[in-house]
FIGUVO-584811 format. One record per atom (N, C-alpha, C): residue number from 1; residue in one letter; atom name; x, y, z. Coordinates in Angstrom, 2 decimals. Layout:
BEGIN
<pati NUM; "a"; "CA"; <X; Y; Z>>
...
//
This chain:
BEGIN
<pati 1; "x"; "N"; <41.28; 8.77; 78.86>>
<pati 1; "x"; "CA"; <42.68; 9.15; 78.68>>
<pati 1; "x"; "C"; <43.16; 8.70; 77.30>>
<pati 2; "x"; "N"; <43.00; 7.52; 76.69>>
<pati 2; "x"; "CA"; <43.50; 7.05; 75.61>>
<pati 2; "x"; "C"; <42.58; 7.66; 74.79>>
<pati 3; "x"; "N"; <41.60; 8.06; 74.56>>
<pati 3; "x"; "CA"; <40.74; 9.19; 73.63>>
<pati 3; "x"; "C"; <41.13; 10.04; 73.41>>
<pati 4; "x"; "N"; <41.64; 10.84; 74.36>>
<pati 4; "x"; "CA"; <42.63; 11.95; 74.48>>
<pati 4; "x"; "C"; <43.72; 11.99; 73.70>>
<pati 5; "x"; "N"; <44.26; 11.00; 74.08>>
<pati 5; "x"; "CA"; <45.57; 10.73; 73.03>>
<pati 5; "x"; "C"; <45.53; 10.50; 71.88>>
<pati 6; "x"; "N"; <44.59; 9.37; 71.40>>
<pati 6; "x"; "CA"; <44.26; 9.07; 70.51>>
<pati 6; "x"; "C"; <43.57; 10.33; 69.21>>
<pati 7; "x"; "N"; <43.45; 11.22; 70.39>>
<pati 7; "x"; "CA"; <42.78; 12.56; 69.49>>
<pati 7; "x"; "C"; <44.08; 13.37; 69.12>>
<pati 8; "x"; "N"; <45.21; 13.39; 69.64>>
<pati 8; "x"; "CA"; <46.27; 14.06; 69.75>>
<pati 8; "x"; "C"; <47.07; 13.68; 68.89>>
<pati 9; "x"; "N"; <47.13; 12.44; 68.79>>
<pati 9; "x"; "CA"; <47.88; 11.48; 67.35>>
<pati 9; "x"; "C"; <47.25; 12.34; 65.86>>
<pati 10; "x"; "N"; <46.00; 11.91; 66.29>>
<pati 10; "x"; "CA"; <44.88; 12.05; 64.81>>
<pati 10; "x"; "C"; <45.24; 13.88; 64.30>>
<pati 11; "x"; "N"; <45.26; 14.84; 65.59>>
<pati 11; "x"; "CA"; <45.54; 16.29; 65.23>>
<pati 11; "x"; "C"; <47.08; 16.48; 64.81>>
<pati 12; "x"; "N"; <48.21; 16.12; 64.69>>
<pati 12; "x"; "CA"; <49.55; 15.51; 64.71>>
<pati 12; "x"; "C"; <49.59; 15.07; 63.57>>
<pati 13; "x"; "N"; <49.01; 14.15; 63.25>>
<pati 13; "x"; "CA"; <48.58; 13.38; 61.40>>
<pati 13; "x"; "C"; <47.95; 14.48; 60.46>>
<pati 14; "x"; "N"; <47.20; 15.10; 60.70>>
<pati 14; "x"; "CA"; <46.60; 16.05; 60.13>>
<pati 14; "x"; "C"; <47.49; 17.38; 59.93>>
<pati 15; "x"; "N"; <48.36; 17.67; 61.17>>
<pati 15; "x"; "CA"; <49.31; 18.62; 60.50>>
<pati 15; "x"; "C"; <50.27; 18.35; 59.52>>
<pati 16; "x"; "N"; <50.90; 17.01; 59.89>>
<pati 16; "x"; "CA"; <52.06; 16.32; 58.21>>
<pati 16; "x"; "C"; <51.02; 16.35; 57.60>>
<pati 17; "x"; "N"; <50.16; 15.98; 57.20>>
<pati 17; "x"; "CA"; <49.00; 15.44; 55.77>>
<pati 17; "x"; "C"; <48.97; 17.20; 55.52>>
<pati 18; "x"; "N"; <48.82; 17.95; 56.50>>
<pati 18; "x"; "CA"; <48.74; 19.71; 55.84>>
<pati 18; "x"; "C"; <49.58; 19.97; 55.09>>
<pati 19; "x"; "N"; <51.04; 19.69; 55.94>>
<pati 19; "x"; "CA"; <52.21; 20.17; 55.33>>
<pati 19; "x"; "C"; <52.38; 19.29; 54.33>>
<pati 20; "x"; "N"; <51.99; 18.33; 53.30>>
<pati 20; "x"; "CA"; <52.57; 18.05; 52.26>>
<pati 20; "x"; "C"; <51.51; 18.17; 51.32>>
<pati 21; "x"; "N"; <50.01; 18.68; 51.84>>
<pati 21; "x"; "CA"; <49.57; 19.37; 50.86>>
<pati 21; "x"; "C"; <49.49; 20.48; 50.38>>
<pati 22; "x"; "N"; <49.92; 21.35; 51.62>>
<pati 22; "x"; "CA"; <50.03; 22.33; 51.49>>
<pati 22; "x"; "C"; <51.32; 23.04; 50.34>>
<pati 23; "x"; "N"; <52.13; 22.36; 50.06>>
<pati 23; "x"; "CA"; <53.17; 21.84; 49.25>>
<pati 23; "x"; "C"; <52.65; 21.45; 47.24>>
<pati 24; "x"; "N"; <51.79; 20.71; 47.17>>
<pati 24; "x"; "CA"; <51.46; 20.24; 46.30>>
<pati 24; "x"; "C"; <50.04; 21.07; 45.86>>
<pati 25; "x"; "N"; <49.32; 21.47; 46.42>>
<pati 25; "x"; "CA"; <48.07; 21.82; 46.11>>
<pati 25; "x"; "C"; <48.17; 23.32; 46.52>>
<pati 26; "x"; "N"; <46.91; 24.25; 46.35>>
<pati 26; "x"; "CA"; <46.76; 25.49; 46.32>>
<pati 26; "x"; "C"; <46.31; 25.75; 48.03>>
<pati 27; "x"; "N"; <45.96; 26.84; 48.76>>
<pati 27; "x"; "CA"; <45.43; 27.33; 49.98>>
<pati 27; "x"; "C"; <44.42; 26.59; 50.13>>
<pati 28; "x"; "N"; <43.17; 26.66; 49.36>>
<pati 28; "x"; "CA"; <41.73; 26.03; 50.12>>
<pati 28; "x"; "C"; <42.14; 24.71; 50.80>>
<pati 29; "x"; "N"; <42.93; 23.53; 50.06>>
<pati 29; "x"; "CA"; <42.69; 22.15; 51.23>>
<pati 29; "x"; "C"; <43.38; 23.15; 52.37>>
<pati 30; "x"; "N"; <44.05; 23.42; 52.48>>
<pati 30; "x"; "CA"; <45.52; 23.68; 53.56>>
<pati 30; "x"; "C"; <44.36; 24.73; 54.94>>
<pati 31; "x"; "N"; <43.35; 25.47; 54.26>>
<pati 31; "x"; "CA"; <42.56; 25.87; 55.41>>
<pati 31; "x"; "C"; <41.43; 25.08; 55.97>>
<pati 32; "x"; "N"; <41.05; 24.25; 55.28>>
<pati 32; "x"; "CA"; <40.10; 22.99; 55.59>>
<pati 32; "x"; "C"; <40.39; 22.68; 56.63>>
<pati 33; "x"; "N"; <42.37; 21.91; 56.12>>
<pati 33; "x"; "CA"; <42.80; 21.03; 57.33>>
<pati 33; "x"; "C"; <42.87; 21.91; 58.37>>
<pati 34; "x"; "N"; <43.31; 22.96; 58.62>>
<pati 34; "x"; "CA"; <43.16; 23.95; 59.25>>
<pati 34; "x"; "C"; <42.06; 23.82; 60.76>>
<pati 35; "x"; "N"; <40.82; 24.08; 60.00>>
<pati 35; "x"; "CA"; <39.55; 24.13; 60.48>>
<pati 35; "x"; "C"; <39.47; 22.25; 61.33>>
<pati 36; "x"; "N"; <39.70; 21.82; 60.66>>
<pati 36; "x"; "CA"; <39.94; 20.32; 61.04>>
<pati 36; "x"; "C"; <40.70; 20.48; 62.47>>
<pati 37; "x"; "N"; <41.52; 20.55; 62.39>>
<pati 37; "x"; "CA"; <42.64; 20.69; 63.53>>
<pati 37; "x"; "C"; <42.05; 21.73; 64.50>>
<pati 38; "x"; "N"; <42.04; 22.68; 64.72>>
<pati 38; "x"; "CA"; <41.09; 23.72; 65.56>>
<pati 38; "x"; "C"; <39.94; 23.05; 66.01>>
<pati 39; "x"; "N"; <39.12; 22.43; 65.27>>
<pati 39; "x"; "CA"; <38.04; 21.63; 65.85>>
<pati 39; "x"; "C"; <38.49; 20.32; 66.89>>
<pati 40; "x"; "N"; <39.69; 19.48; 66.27>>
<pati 40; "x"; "CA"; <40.35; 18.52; 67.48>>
<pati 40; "x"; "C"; <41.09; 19.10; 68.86>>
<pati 41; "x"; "N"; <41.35; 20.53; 68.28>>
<pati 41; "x"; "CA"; <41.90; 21.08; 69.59>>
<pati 41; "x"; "C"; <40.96; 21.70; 70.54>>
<pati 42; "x"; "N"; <40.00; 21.85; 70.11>>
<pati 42; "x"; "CA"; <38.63; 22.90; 70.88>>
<pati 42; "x"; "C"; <38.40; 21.57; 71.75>>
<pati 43; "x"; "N"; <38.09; 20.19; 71.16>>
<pati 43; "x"; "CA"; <37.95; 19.08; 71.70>>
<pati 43; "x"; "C"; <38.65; 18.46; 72.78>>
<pati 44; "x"; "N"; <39.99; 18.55; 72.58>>
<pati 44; "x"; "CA"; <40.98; 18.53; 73.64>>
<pati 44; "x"; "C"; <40.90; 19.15; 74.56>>
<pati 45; "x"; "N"; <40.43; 20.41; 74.33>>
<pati 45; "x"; "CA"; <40.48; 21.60; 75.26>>
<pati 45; "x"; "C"; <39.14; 21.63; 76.56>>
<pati 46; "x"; "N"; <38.14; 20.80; 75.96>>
<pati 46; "x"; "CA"; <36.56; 20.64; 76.28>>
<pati 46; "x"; "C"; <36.84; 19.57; 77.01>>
//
């Protein structure tokens, strides 16, 4: 259960850290994090 969560925090962090690079920098990081996040959610989902 706390893995879970703990994964939910970490996908949550990764969307602010998107949105303020996504801000400062060009598309490629912003689909990385992207891919990042989709992979913690497939995880969640599993």
């Amino acid at each position: 259960m706390s893995i879970s969560m703990l994964t939910q925090y970490n996908g949550l962090t990764y969307l602010k850290n998107c949105g303020l690079i996504s801000e400062a920098i060009d598309s490629p990081p912003v689909y990385k994090c992207t891919n990042i996040i989709a992979l913690v959610y497939a995880q969640l989902v599993d």
